[in-house]
PAPAFI-620949 format. One record per atom (N, C-alpha, C): residue number from 1; x, y, z. Coordinates in steps of 0.05 Angstrom, whole numbers, plus 32768, in hexadecimal, padded with zeros to 4 digits. Layout:
BEGIN
[NUM, [X, Y, Z]]
...
REM end
This chain:
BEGIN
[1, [8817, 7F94, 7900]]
[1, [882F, 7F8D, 78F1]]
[1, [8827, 7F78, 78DE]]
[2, [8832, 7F7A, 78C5]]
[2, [8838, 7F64, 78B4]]
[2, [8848, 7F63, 7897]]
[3, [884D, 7F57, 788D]]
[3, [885F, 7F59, 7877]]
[3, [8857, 7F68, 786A]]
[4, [883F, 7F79, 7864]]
[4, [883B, 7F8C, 784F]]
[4, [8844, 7FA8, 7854]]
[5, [8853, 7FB7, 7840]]
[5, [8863, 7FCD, 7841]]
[5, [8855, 7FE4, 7851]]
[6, [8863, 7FF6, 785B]]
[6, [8852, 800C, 7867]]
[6, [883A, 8020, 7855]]
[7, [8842, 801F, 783D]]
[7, [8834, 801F, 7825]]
[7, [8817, 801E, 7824]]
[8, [881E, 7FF2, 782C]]
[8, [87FC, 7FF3, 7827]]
[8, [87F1, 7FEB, 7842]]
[9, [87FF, 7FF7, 7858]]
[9, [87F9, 7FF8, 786B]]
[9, [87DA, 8019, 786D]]
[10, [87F2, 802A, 7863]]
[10, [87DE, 8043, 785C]]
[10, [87C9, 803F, 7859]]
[11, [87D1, 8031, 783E]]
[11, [87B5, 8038, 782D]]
[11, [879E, 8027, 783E]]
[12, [87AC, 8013, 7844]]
[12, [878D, 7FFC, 7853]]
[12, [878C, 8012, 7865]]
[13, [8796, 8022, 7885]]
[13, [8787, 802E, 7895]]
[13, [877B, 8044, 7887]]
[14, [877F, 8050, 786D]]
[14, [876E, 8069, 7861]]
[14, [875D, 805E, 7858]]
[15, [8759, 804A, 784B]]
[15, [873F, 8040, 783F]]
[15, [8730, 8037, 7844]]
[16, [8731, 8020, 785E]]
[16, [872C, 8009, 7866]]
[16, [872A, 8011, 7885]]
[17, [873F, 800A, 7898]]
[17, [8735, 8015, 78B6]]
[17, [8733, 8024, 78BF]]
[18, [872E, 8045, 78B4]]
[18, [8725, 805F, 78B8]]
[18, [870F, 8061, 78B3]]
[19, [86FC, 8051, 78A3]]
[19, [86DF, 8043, 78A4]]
[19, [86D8, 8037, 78B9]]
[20, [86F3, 8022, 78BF]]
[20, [86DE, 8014, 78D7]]
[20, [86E9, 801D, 78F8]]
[21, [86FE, 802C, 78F9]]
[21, [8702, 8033, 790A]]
[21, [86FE, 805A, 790C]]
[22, [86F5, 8065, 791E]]
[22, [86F6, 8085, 790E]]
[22, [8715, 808E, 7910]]
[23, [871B, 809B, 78FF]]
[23, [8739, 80AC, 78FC]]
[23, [8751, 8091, 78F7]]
[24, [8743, 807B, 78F1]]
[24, [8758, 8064, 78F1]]
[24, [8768, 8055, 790A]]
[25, [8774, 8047, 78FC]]
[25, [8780, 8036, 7920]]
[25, [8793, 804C, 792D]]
[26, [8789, 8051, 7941]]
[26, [87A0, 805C, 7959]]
[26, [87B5, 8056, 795D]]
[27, [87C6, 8050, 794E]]
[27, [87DF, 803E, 7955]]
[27, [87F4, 8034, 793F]]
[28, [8809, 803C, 793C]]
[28, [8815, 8032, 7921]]
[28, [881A, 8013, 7915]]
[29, [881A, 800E, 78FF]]
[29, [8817, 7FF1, 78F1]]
[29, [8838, 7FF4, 78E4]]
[30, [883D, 7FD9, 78EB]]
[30, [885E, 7FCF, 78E3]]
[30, [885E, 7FC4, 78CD]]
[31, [8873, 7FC6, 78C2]]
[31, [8872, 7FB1, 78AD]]
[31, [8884, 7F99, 78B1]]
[32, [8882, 7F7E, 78B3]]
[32, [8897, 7F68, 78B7]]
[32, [88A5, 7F5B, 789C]]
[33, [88AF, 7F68, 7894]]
[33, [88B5, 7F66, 7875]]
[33, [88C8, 7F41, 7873]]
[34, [88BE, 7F2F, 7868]]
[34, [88D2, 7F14, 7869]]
[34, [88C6, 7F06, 7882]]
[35, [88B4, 7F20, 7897]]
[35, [88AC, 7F02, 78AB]]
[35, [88BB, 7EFC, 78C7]]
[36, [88D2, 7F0A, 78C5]]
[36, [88DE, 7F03, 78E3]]
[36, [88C4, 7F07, 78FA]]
[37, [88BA, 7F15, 7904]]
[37, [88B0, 7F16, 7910]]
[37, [8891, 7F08, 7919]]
[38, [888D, 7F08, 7901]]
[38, [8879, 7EEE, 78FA]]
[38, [887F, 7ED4, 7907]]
[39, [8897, 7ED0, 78FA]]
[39, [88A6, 7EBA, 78FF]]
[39, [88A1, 7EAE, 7928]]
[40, [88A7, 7EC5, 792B]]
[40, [88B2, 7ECA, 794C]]
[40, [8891, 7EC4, 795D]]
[41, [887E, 7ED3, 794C]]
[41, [8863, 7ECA, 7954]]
[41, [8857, 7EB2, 794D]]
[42, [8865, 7E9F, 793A]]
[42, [8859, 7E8C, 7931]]
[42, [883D, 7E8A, 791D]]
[43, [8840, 7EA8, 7914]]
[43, [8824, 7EAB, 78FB]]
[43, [8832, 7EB0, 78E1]]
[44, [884C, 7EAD, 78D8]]
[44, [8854, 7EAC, 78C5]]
[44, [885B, 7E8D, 78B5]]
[45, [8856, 7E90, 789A]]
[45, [8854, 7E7C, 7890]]
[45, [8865, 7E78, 7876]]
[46, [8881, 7E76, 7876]]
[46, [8894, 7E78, 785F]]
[46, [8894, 7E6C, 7847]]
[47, [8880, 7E53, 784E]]
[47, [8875, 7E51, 7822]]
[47, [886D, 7E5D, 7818]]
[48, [8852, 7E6B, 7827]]
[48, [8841, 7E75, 781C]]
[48, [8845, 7E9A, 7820]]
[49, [8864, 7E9F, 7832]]
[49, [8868, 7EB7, 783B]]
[49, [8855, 7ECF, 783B]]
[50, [8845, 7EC1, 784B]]
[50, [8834, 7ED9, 7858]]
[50, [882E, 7ECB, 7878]]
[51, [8818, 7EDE, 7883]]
[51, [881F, 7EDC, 789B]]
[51, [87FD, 7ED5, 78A9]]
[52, [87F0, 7EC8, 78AB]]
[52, [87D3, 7EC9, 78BC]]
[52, [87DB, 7EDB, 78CD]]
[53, [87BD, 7EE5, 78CC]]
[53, [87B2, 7F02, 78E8]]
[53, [87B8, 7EF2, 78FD]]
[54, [87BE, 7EFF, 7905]]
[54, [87C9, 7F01, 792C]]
[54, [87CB, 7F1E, 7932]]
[55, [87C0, 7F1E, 7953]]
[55, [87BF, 7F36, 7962]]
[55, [87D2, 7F2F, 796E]]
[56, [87DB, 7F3D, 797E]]
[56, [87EB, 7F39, 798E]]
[56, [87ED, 7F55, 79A8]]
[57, [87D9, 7F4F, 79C6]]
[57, [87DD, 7F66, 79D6]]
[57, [87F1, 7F6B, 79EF]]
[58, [880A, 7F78, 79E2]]
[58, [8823, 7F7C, 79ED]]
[58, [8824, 7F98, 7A09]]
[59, [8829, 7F87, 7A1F]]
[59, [8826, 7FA7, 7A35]]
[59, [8841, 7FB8, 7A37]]
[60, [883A, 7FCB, 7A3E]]
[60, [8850, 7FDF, 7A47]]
[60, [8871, 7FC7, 7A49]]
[61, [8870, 7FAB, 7A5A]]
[61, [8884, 7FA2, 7A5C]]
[61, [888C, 7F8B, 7A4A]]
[62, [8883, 7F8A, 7A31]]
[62, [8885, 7F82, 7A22]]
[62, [8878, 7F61, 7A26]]
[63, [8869, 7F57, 7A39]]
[63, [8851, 7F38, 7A41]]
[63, [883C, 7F42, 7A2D]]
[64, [8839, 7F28, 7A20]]
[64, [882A, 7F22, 7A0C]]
[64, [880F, 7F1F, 7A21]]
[65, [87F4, 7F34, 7A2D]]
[65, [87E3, 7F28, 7A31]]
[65, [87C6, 7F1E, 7A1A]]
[66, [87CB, 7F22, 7A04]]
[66, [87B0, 7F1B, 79EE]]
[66, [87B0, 7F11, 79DC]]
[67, [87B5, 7F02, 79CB]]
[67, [87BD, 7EFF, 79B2]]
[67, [87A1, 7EEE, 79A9]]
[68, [879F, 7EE9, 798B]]
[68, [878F, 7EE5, 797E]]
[68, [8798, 7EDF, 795F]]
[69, [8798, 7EC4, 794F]]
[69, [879F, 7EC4, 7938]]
[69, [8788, 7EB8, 792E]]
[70, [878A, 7EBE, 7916]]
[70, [876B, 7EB1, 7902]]
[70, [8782, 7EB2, 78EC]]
[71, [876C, 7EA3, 78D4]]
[71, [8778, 7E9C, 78BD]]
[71, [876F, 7EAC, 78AE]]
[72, [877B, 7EB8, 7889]]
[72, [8771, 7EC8, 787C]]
[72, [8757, 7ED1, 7884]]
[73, [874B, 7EC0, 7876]]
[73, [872D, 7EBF, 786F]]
[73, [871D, 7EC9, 787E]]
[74, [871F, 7EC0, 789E]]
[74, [870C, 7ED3, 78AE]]
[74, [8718, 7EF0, 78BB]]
[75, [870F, 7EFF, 78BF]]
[75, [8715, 7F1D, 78C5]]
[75, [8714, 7F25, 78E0]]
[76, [8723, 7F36, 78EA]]
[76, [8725, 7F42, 7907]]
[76, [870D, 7F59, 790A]]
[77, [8711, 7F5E, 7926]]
[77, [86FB, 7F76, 792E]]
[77, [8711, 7F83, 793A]]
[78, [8712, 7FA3, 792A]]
[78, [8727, 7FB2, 793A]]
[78, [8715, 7FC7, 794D]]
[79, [8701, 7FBC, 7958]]
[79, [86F6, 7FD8, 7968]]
[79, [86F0, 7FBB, 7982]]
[80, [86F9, 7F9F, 797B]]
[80, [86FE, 7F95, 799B]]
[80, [8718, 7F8B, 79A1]]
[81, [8722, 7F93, 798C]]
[81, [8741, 7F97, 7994]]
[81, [873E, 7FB6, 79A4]]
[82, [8740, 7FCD, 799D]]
[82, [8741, 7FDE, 79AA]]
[82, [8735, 7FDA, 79C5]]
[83, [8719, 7FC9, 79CC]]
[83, [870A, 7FC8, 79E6]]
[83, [871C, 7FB6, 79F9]]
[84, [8730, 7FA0, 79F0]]
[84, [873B, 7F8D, 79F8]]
[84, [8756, 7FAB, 7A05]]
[85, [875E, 7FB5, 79F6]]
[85, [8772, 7FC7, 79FB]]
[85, [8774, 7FDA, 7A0C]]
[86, [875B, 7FE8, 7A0C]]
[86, [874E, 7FF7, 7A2A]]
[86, [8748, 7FEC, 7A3F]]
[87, [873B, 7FC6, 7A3D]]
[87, [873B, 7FBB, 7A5C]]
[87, [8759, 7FB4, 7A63]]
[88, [8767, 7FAD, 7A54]]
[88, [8780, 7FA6, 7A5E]]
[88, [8797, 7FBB, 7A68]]
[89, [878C, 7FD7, 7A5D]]
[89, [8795, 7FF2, 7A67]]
[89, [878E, 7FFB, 7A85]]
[90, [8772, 7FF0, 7A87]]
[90, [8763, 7FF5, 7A9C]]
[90, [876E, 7FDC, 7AB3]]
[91, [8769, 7FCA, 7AB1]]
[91, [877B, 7FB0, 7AC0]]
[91, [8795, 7FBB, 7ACF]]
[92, [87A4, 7FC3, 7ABA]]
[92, [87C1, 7FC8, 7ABB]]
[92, [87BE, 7FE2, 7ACA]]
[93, [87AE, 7FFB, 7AC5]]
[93, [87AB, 800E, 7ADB]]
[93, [87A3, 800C, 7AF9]]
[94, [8799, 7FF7, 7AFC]]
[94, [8787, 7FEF, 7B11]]
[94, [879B, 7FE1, 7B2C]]
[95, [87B2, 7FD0, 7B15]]
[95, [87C6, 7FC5, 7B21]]
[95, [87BC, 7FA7, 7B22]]
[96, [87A4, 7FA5, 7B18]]
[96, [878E, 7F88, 7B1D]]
[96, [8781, 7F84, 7B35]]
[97, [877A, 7F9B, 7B3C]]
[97, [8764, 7F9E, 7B54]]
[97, [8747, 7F9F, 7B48]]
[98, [8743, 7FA8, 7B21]]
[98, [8735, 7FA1, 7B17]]
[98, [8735, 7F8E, 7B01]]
[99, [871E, 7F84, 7AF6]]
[99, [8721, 7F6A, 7AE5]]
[99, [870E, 7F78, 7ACC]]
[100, [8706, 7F78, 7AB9]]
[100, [86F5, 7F7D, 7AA7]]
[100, [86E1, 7F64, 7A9C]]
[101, [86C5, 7F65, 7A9D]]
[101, [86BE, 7F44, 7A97]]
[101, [86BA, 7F44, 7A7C]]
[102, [86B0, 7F29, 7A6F]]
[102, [86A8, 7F31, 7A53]]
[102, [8697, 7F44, 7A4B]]
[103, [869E, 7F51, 7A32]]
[103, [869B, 7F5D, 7A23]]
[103, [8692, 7F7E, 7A2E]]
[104, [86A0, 7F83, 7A3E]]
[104, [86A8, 7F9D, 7A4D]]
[104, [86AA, 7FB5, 7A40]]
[105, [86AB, 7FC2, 7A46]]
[105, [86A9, 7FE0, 7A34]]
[105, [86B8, 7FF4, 7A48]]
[106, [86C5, 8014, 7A3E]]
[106, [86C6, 8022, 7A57]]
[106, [86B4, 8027, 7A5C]]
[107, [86B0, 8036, 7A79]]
[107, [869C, 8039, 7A8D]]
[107, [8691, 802B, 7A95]]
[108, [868B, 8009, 7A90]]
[108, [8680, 7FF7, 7A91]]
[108, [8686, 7FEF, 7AAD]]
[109, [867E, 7FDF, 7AB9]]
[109, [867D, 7FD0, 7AD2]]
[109, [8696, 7FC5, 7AD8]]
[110, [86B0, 7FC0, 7AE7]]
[110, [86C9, 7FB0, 7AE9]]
[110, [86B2, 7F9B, 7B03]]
[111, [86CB, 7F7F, 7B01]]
[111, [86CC, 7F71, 7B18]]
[111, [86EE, 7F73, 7B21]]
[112, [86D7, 7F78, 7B3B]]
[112, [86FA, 7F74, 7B59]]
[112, [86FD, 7F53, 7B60]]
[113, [8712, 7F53, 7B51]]
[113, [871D, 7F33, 7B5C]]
[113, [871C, 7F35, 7B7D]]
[114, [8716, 7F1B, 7B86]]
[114, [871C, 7F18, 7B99]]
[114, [8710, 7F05, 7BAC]]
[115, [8710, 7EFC, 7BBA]]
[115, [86F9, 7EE9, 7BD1]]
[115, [86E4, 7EEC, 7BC4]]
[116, [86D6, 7F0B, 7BC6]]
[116, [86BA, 7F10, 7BCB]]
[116, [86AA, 7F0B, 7BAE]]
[117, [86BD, 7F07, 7B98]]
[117, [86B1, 7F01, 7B85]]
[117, [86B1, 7EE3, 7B82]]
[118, [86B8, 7ECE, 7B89]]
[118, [86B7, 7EB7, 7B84]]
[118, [869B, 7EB5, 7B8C]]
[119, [8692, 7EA0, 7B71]]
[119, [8670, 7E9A, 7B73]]
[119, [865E, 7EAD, 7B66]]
[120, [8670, 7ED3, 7B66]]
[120, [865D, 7EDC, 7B67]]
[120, [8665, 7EF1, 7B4A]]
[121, [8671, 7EE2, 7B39]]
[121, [867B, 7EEC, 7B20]]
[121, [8662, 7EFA, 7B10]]
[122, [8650, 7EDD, 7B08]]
[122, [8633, 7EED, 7AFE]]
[122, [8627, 7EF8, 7AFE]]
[123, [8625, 7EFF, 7B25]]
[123, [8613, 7F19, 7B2D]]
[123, [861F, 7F2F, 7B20]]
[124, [863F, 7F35, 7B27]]
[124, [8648, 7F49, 7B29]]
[124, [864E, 7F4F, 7B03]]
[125, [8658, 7F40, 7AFD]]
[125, [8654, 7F3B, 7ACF]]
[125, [863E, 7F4D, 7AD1]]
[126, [8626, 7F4A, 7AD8]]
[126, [8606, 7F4F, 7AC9]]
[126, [85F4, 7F72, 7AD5]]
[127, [8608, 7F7D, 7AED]]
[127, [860B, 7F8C, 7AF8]]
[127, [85FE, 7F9D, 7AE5]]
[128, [860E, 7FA7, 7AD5]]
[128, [860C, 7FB9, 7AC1]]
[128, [860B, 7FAF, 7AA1]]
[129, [860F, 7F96, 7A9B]]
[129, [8620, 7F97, 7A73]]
[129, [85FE, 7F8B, 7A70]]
[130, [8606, 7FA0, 7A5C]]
[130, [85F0, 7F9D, 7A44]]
[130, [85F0, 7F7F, 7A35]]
[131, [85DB, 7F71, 7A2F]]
[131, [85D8, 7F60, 7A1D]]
[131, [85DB, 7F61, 7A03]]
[132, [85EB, 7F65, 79F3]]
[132, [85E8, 7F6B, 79D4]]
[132, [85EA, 7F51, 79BB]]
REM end
């Protein structure tokens, strides 16, 4: 979502994140035309009426678990937004019997909260994830 019309909402996912994502973002883009909603997230900015990036990862019951704001200038990664979106799908399927550690991937290794992991986070992290 952001104040720019559905318009040039298009054109940026045809030009721009159908490059960096394949077939473009999965998911429709809003437009917040004036900012209310901005407003409501606290990334809108009425002098200068526009709005700094912010993510924002909303579940099925509408709890904010992710968010993320940066200023113009530096840029998002929409392929760890998507990875952030599949562990938190996965979480939420699990019921939180699983945990996802950094920088997780699917198929990747989960940790089971619980007793048996206290102490033993690192072992179980290094299990499987790649160093990159």
């Amino acid at each position: 979502m952001s104040i720019d019309s559905m318009f040039v909402h298009k054109m940026w996912n045809d030009h721009e994140l159908s490059k960096m994502v394949k077939d473009g973002v999965p998911f429709p883009m809003l437009s917040d035309a004036g900012g209310k909603i901005g407003t409501l997230y606290g990334v809108y900015d009425p002098d200068a009426g526009v709005e700094n990036r912010g993510r924002f990862l909303i579940d099925p019951d509408g709890i904010v678990q992710g968010f993320e704001v940066l200023t113009p200038p530096v840029g998002r990664n929409v392929s760890e937004t998507l990875r952030q979106i599949q562990a938190f799908q996965l979480v939420r399927a699990s019921k939180g019997a699983e945990a996802t550690p950094s920088g997780w991937k699917p198929g990747k290794h989960v940790l089971n909260p619980g007793i048996d992991l206290v102490g033993k986070v690192w072992e179980n992290w290094t299990t499987d994830m790649a160093f990159d």
